[in-house]
C-alpha positions in Angstrom: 0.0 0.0 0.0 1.3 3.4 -0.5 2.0 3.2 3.5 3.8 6.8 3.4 2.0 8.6 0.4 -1.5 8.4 1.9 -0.8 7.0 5.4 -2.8 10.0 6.5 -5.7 12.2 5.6 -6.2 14.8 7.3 -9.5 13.7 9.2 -10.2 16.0 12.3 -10.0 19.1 14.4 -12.5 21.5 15.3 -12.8 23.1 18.3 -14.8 25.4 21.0 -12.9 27.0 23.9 -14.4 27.5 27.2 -12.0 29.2 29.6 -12.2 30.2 32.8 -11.1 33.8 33.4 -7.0 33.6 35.5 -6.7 37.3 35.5 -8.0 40.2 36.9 -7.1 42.8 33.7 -9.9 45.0 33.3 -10.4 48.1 30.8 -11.0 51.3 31.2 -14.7 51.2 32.8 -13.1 48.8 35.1 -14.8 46.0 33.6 -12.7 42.6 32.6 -11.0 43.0 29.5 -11.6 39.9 27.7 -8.8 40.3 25.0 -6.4 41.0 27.5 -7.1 37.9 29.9 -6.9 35.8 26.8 -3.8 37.0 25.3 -2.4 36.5 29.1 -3.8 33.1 28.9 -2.1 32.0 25.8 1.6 33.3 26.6 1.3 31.7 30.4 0.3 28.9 28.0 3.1 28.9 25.6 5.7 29.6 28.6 4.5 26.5 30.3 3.9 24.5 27.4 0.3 23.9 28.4 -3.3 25.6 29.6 -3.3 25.4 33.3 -6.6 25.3 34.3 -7.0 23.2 31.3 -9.5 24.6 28.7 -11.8 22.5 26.9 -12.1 21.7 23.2 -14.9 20.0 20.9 -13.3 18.3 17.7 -14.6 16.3 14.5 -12.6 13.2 14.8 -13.2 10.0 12.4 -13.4 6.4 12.9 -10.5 5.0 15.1 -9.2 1.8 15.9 -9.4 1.6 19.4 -7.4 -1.1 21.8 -6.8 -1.6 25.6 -10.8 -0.4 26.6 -10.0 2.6 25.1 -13.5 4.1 23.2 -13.5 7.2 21.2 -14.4 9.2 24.0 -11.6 8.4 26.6 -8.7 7.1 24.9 -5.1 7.1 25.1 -4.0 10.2 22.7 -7.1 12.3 24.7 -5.6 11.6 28.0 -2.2 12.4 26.9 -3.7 15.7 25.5 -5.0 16.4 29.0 -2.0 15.8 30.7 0.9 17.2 29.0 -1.1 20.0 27.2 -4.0 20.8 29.2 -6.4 20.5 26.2 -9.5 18.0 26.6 -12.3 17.9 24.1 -16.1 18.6 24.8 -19.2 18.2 22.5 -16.7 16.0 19.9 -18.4 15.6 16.6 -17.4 11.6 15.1 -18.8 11.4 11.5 -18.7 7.8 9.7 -16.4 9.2 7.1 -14.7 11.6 5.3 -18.4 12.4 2.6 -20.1 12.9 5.7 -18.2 15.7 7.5 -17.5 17.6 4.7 -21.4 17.2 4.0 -21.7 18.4 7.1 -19.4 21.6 7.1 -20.6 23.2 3.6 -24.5 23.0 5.3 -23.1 24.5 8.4 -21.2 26.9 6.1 -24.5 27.7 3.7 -26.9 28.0 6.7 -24.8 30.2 8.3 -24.5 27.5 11.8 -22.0 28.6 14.1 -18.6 26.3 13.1 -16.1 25.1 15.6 -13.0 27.0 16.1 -10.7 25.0 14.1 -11.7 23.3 11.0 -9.8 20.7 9.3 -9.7 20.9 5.0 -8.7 18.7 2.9 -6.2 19.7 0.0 -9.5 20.7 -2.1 -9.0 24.1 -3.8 -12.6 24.4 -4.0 -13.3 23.7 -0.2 -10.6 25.6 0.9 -12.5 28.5 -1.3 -15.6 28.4 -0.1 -14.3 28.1 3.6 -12.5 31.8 3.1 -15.1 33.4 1.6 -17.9 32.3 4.1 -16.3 35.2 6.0 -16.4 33.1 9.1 -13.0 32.5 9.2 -9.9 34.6 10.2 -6.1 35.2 8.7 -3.8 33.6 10.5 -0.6 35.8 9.5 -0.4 37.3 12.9 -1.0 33.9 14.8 1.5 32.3 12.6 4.1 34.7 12.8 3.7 34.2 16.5 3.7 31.0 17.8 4.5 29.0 14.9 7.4 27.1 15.7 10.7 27.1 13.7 10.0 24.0 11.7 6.7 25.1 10.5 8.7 28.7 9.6 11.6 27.3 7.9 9.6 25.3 5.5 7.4 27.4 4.4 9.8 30.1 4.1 11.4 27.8 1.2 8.7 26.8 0.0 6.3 30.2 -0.2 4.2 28.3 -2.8 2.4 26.5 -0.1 0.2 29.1 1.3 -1.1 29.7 -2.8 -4.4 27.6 -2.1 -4.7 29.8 1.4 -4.3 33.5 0.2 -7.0 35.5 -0.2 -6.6 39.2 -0.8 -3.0 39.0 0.3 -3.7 37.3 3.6 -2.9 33.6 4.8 -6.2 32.3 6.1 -5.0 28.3 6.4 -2.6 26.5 9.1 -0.6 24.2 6.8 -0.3 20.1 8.3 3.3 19.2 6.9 3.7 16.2 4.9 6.5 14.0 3.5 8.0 15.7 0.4 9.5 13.9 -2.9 7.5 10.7 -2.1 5.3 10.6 -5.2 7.9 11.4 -7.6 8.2 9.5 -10.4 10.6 7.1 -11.6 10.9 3.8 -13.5 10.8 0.6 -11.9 12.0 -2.1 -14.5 12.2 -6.0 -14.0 15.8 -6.1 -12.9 15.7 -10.2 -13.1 15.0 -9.5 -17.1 17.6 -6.8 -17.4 20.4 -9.6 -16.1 19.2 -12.2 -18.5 19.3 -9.8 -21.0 22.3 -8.2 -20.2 20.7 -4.7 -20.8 22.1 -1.2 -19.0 20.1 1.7 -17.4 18.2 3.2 -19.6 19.4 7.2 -20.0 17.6 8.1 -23.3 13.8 7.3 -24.7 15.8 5.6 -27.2 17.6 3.2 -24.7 14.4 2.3 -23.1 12.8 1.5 -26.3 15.7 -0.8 -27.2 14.6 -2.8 -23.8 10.5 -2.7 -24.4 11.7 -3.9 -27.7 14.1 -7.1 -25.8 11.3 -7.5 -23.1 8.7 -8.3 -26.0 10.2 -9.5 -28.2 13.5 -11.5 -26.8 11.2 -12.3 -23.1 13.2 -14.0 -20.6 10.3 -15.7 -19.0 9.3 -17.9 -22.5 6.5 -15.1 -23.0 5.8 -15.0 -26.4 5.4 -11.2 -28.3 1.4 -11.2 -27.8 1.8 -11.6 -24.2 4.0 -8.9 -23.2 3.4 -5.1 -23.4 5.9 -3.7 -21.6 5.0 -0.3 -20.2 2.3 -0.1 -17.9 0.4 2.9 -18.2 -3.1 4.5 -17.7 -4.4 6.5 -19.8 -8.3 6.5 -18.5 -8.7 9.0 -16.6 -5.2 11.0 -15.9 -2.0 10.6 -17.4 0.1 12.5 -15.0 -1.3 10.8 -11.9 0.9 8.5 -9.0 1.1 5.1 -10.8 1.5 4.1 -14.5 1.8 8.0 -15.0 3.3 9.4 -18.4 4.4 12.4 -16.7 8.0 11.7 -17.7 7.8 10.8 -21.3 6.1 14.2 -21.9 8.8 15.7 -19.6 11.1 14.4 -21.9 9.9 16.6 -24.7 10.0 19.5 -22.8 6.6 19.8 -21.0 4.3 18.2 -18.0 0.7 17.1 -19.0 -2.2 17.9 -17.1 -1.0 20.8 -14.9 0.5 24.4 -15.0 3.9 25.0 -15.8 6.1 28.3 -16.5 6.9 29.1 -19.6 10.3 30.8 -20.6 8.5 34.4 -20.1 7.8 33.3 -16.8 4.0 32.7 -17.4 2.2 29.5 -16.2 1.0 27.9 -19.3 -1.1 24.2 -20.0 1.4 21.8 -20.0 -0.9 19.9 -22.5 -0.8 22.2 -25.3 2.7 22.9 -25.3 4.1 21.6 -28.4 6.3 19.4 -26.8 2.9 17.0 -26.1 2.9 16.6 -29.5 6.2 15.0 -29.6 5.2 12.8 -26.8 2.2 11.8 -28.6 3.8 11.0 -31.4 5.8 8.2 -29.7 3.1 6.7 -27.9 1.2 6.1 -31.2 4.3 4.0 -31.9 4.6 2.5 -29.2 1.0 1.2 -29.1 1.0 -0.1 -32.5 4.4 -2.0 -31.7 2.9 -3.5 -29.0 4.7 -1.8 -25.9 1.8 0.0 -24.5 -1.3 -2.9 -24.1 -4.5 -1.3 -26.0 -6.5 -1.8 -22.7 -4.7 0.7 -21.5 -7.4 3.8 -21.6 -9.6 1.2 -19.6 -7.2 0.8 -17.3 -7.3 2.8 -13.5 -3.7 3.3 -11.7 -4.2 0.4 -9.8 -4.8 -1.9 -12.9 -2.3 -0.6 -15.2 0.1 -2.2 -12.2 -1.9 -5.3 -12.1 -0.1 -6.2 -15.4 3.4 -5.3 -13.6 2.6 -7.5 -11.3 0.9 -10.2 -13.2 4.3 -10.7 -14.6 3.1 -9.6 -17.9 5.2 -5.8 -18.2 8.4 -5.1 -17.6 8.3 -1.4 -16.7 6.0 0.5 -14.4 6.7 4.2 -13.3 6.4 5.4 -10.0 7.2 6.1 -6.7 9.9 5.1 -4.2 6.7 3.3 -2.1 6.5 0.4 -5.2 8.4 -2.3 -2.8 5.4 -1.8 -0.1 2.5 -2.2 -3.1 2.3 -3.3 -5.4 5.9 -5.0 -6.0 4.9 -7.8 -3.6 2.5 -9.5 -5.4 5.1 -9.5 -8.6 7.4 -11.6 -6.0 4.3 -13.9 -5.4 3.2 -14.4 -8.9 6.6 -14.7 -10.6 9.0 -17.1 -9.4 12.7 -15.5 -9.4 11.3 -11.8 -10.4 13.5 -8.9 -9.4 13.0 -5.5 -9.8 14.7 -1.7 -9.6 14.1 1.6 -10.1 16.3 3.5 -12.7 16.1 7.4 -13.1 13.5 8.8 -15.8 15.2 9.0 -19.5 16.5 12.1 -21.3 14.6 12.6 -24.7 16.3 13.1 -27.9 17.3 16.8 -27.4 18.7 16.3 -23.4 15.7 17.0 -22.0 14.3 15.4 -19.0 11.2 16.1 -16.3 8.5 15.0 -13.8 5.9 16.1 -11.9 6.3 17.5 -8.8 3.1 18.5 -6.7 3.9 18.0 -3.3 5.1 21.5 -1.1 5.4 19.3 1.9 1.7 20.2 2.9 -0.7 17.7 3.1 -3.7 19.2 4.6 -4.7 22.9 6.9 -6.5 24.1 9.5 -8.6 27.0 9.4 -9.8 29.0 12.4 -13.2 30.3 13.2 -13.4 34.4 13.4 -15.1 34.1 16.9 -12.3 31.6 18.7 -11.3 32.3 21.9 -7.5 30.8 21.7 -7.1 30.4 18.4 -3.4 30.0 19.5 -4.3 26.6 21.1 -3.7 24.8 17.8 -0.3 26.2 17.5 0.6 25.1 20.8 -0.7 21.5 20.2 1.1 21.0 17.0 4.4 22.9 17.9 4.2 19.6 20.6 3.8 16.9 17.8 6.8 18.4 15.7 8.8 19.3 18.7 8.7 15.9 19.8 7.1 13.2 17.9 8.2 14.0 14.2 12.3 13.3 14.5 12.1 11.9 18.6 15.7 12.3 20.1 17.1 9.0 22.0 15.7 8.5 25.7 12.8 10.4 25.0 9.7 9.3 26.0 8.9 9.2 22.5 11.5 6.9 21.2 10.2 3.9 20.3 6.6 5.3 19.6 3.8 7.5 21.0 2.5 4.9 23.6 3.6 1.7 25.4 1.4 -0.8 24.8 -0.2 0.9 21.5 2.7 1.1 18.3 5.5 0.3 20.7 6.5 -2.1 23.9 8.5 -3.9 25.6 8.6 -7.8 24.4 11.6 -10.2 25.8 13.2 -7.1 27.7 13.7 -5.4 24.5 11.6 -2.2 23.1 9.9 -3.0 19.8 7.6 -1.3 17.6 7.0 -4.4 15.3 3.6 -4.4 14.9 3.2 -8.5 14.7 5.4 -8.8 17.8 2.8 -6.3 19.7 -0.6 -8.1 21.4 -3.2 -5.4 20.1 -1.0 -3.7 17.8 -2.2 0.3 17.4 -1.3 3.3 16.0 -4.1 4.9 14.6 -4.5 7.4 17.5 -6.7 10.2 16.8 -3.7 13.4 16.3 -5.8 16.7 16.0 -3.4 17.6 12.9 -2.8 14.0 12.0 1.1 12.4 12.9 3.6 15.0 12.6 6.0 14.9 9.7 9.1 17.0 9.1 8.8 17.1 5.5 12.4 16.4 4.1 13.2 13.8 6.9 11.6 10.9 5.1 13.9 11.1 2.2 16.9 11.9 3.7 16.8 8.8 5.6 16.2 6.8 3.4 19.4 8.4 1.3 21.4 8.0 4.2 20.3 4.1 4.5 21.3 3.9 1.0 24.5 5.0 1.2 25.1 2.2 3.9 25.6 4.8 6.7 24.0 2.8 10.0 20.8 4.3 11.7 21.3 6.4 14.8 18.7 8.4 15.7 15.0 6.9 16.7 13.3 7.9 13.4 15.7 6.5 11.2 16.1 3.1 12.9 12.0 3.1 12.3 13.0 3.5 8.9 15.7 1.2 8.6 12.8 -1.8 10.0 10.0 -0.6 7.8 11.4 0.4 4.4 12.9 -2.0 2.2 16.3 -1.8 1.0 14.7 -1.4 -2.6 12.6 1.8 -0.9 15.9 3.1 -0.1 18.1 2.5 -3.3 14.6 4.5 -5.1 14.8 7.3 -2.8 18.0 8.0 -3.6 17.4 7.8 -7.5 14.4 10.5 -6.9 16.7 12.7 -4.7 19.5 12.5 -7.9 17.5 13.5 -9.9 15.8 16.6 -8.0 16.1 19.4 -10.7 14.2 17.7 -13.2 10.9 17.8 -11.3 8.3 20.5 -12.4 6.5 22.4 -10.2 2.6 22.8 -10.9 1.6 26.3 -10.2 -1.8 26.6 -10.2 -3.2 25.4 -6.9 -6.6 27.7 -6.6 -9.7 27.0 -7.0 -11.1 27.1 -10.4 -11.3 30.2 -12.3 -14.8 31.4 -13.4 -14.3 29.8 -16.9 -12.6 26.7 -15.6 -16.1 26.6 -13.7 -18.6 26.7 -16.8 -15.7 25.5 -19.2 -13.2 23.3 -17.9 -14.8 19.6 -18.2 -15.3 20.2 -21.5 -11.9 20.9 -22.3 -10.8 18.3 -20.5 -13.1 15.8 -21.8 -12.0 17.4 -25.4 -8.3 16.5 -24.2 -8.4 12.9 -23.1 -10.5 11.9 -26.0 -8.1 13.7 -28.8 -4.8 12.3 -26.9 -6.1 8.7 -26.6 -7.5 9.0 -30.3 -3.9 9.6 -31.6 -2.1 7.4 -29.4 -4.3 4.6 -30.7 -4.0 5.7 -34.3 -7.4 7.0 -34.7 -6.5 10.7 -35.6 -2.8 11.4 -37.1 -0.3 13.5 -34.5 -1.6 16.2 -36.6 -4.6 16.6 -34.9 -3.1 18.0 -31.7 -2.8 21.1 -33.7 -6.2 21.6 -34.3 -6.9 20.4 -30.8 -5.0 23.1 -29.2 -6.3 25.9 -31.4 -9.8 24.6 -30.4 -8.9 24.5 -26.6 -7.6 28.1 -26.9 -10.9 29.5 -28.5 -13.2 27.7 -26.7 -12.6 29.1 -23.1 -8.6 27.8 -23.1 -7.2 31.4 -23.6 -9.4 33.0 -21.1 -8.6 30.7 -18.4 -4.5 30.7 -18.9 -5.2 34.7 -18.7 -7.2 33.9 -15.4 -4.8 31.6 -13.6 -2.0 33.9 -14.2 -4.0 36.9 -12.9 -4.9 34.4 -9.9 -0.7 33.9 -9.3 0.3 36.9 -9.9 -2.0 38.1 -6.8 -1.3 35.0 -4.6 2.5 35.3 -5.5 3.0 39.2 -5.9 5.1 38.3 -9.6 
């Protein structure tokens, strides 16, 4: 399963502060001043590292695991969060699933209900729009700039291209959850045990890899006759540039990215799609359907099936991530006796040029907080906790092995473990208000480090060293190589007011003319036509539209 990639959604967090007054500030008609007690409240808080008298807090939290008697009202995590923070929840809401709250928060939204303080959002540009225009929500700049800690700063100092979906008007309305960076980037894993028997080298141009979909076909080490093997595992149903079977780096080869916003050597985000080098890609995957190297199932085919003939034993090359050794690369070592595989860096194409997406800022969700919250600091001080001490836990922490003895770590034989099948009610699905905490470039750099045979030290990356596979860590290292080939997609808003009455049109206009060439249907030609189309029929107006949108979120 993609165990890191979508480990966590974010699934919870609103809340409702009752407080009881610790001061006696008063304003000038002697009466208590509210503001003032508050703001006294949160730095005694943030001196002391928790609320003392504890203040109260009603969340949305999702369905849970729940061992050891715990319940979804008195559990482990909640207890913790009463203890060492001083925050306990009241009036929690606990929606079946993920539908159902968001249901829930565009009625409260539309009917105008009171919301929680904090609000949870999805990475949903449209969501995330609505939310901030409610009016029912405040900007965070001041809060941030405040009691952010310096993880949370640093990052998103580099990366100023996270707070895009959260700007309104020049202000930051959204509380970015940090995620794992690099993880989804693409590369190619190949059948390693085919490459030995065929004595074949890495692949550095289109026209080496073409030389090996031509061996694995037609020369196939396995006894598989030409009709049985189509080498590249793709999808092409729904979205090409996507997280498994993508084509994201044969169009990056030819100078573009599919489906997503790019600049443009003016400096102007333009349709990776209708750039001409598509064309060029096109072009090739017309051949390589009608030689066989691409199956012609393919535009029926979902992510998850396109690997199904990876794994079936049937193709010899599926692109993507470093993840591929957790799912689906297991059930190719089950089905086929003796296979192997490795990932190899993406190919050049024939004028030097290589690329890959690249969509991940190292944000994976956001909070927002409600206008009329009492401490809206109270999140800050929570999640400063999580990356403080849970994301990268020094050795003899508390944290070390896990969050919780007896949960995802204990003590078996006189030895700590965090094996999950050595571990009598095995847990780790404890309800985080910001989900687990994640320093965004750790993940990767671990895994580097494990690759370059250096031994684990700290806590995280002996976690690391037990979970990942030493294939996981040989791929991270490929993707981190190969770091200044991955494009950015710029446009992260919601959609423009043509995109709204226009957009699946276009895109409906897109998939079918791409799919018609690459199975012969329409000549490469017809790209031409399609993108002149696409451009008078709304195209145009929107690439004027998302650039005004980033030239206000980004002040270029």
């Amino acid at each position: 399963m993609k165990k890191i990639r979508n480990a966590w959604k974010i699934l919870a967090v609103a809340s409702l502060f009752t407080v009881s007054a610790c001061s006696g500030a008063t304003d000038g008609d002697g009466k208590t001043d509210t503001a003032a007690v508050e703001s006294e409240t949160a730095t005694a808080a943030f001196a002391a590292g928790k609320y003392d008298p504890p203040i109260e807090i009603s969340t949305v939290l999702m369905p849970k695991k729940y061992v050891q008697g715990d319940t979804k009202e008195n559990n482990v995590h909640d207890r913790w969060m009463l203890e060492t923070l001083g925050i306990k929840h009241k009036d929690t809401w606990y929606p079946a699933n993920d539908d159902q709250y968001k249901q829930k928060l565009q009625l409260a939204v539309a009917s105008g209900e009171k919301l929680p303080d904090f609000v949870p959002v999805p990475t949903n540009p449209v969501l995330t729009n609505q939310l901030i225009e409610s009016g029912q929500f405040m900007p965070i700049d001041e809060l941030f700039d405040k009691y952010a800690n310096q993880i949370l700063k640093d990052h998103s100092a580099e990366h100023p291209e996270l707070w895009y979906p959260f700007t309104k008007d020049g202000k930051k309305y959204n509380m970015p959850i940090l995620e794992y960076t690099d993880n989804d980037d693409t590369e190619l894993w190949l059948r390693e045990d085919w490459m030995e028997e065929l004595n074949l080298e890495a692949p550095k141009t289109i026209a080496d890899l073409e030389v090996i979909m031509d061996k694995f076909k037609n020369e196939n080490p396995d006894g598989l006759s030409p009709d049985e093997v189509y080498p590249l595992a793709i999808t092409l149903k729904n979205n090409t540039n996507t997280w498994m079977g993508s084509l994201d780096w044969l169009f990056g080869a030819y100078g573009t990215i599919e489906e997503q916003w790019n600049k443009d050597a003016d400096g102007n985000l333009e349709y990776g799609s209708v750039n001409p080098g598509a064309k060029q890609a096109l072009a090739k995957l017309q051949e390589w359907m009608e030689k066989g190297y691409i199956h012609a199932d393919s535009a029926l085919w979902d992510e998850s099936k396109a690997a199904e003939s990876w794994t079936k034993g049937t193709a010899g090359i599926l692109p993507g991530a470093n993840w591929v050794p957790d799912w689906p690369a297991p059930d190719l070592l089950k089905n086929v006796q003796g296979s192997k595989i490795k990932a190899y860096p993406v190919p050049a194409g024939p004028d030097g040029l290589i690329g890959t997406k690249w969509q991940n800022s190292g944000v994976n969700a956001s909070i927002m907080i409600n206008k009329d919250a009492e401490h809206p600091e109270a999140i800050f001080l929570y999640y400063n906790y999580l990356l403080d001490n849970l994301a990268n836990p020094e050795a003899g922490s508390e944290y070390e092995y896990g969050f919780a003895k007896g949960y995802d770590w204990d003590v078996i034989d006189g030895t700590p473990t965090s094996d999950k099948d050595k571990i009598p009610n095995f847990s780790n699905e404890f309800p985080f208000l910001t989900g687990p905490a994640r320093i965004p470039d750790l993940y990767m750099k671990t895994l580097v480090k494990l690759a370059d045979g250096e031994e684990p030290t700290t806590p995280f990356e002996k976690q690391m060293a037990e979970f990942r596979k030493p294939e996981n860590w040989y791929a991270a290292k490929v993707v981190m190589s190969q770091q200044e080939v991955r494009k950015q997609n710029y446009f992260t808003g919601a959609a423009t007011p043509t995109m709204i009455s226009k957009w699946n049109l276009l895109r409906q206009s897109e998939m079918e003319t791409f799919n018609k060439i690459i199975y012969g249907q329409l000549p490469v030609d017809a790209f031409d036509e399609f993108v002149a189309s696409w451009k008078s029929n709304g195209g145009e107006q929107i690439t004027q539209e998302v650039n005004d949108w980033y030239k206000s979120v980004s002040g270029q």
